[in-house]
C-alpha positions as CSV (number, residue, x, y, z in Angstrom):
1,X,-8.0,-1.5,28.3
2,X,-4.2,-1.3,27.2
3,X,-5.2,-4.8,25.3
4,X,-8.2,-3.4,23.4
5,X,-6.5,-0.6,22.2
6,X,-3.6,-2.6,21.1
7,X,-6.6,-5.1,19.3
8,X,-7.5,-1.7,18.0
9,X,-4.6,-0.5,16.5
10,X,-4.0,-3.4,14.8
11,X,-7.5,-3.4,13.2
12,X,-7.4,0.1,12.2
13,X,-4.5,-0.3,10.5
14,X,-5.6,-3.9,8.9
15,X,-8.7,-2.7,7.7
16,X,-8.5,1.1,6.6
17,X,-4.5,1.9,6.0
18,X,-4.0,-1.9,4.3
19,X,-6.7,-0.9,2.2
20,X,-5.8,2.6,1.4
21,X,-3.1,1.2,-0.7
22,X,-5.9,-1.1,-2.7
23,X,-7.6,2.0,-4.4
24,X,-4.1,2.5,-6.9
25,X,-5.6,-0.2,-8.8
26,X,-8.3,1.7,-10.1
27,X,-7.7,4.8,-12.1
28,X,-4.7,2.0,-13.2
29,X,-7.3,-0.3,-14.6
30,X,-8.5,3.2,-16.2
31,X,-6.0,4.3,-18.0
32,X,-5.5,3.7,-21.7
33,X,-3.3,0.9,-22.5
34,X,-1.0,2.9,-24.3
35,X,-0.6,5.0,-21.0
36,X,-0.3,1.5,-19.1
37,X,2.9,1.0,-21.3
38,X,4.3,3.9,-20.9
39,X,4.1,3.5,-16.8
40,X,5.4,0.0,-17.3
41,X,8.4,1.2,-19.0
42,X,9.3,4.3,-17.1
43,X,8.9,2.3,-13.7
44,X,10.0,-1.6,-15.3
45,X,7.4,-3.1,-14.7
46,X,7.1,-7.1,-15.7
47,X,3.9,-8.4,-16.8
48,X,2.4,-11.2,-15.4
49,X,2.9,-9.7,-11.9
50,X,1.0,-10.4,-9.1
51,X,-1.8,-7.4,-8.2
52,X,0.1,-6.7,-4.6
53,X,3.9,-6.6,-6.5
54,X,2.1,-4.2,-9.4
55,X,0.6,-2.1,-6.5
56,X,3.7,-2.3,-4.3
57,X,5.6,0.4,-7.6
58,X,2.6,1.8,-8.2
59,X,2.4,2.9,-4.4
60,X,6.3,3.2,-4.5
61,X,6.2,5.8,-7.5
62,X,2.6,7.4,-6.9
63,X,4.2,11.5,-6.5
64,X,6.0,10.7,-9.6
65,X,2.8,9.4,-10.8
66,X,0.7,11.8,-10.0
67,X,3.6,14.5,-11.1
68,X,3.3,13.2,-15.2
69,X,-0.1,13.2,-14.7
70,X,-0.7,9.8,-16.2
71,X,-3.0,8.5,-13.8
72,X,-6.2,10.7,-12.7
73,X,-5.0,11.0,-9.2
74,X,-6.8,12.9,-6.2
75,X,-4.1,15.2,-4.3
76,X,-5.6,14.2,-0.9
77,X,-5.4,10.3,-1.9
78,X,-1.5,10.8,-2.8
79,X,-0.5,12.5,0.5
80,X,-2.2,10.5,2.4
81,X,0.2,7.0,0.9
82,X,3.1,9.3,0.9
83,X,2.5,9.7,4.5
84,X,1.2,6.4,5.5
85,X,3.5,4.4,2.9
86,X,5.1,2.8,5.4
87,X,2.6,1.2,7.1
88,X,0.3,0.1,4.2
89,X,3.9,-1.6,2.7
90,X,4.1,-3.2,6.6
91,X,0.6,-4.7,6.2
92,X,1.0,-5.8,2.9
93,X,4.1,-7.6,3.5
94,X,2.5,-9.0,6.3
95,X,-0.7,-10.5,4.4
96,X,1.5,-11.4,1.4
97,X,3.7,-13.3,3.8
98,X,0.6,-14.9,5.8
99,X,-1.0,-16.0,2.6
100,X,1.9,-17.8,1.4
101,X,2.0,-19.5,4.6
102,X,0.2,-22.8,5.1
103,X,0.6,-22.6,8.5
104,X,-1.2,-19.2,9.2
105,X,1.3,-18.3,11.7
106,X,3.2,-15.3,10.1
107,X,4.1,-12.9,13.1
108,X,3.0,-9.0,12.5
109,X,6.1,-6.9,13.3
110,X,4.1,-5.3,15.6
111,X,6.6,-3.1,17.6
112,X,7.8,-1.5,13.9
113,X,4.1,-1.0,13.5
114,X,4.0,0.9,16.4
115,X,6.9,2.9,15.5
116,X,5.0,3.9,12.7
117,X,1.7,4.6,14.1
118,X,3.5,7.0,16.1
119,X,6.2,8.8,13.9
120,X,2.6,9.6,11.3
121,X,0.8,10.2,14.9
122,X,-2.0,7.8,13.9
123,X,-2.0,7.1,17.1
């Protein structure tokens, strides 16, 4: 049992909080790209980037964000990266670093995970 919830833990937070991070890119992609500039400049922001570095400051800035009122942002969306930040920046460290890997055998941090899951009593 203690093994499937660990399995689950790790899925849940692979699948939904990883993810929770991915929806950024959207009301990004809408905005005008005058307003894309001016996000660019106020948080430097490089182009060419790749989409997970672009979402990593997006993520990283989204109260600020959401604050100016650039971005058409949902209030519940925002708190819930401000509280889960931590972990969606875990996980996508994690697949950034396992995709650059040939060898497929990048370790998940998994007792900072844990730490995490706990202190935003996801678990």
């Amino acid at each position: 049992m203690r093994q499937f919830t660990k399995h689950l833990e790790r899925l849940i937070t692979r699948e939904v909080l990883r993810n929770l991070g991915h929806l950024i890119r959207s009301p990004y992609d809408l905005c005008s790209e005058n307003d894309k500039r001016r996000i660019m400049e106020k948080y430097d922001i490089k182009e060419g980037l790749k989409p997970y570095e672009l979402r990593s400051i997006l993520l990283d800035n989204i109260e600020q964000i959401h604050t100016d009122g650039i971005m058409k942002l949902d209030k519940f969306y925002v708190t819930s990266i401000v509280k889960y930040r931590g972990i969606i920046a875990l996980m996508q460290d994690f697949f950034s670093d396992m995709w650059a890997n040939n060898n497929k055998d990048t370790k998940l941090r998994d007792a900072e995970l844990r730490l995490l899951l706990k202190k935003t009593r996801f678990i």
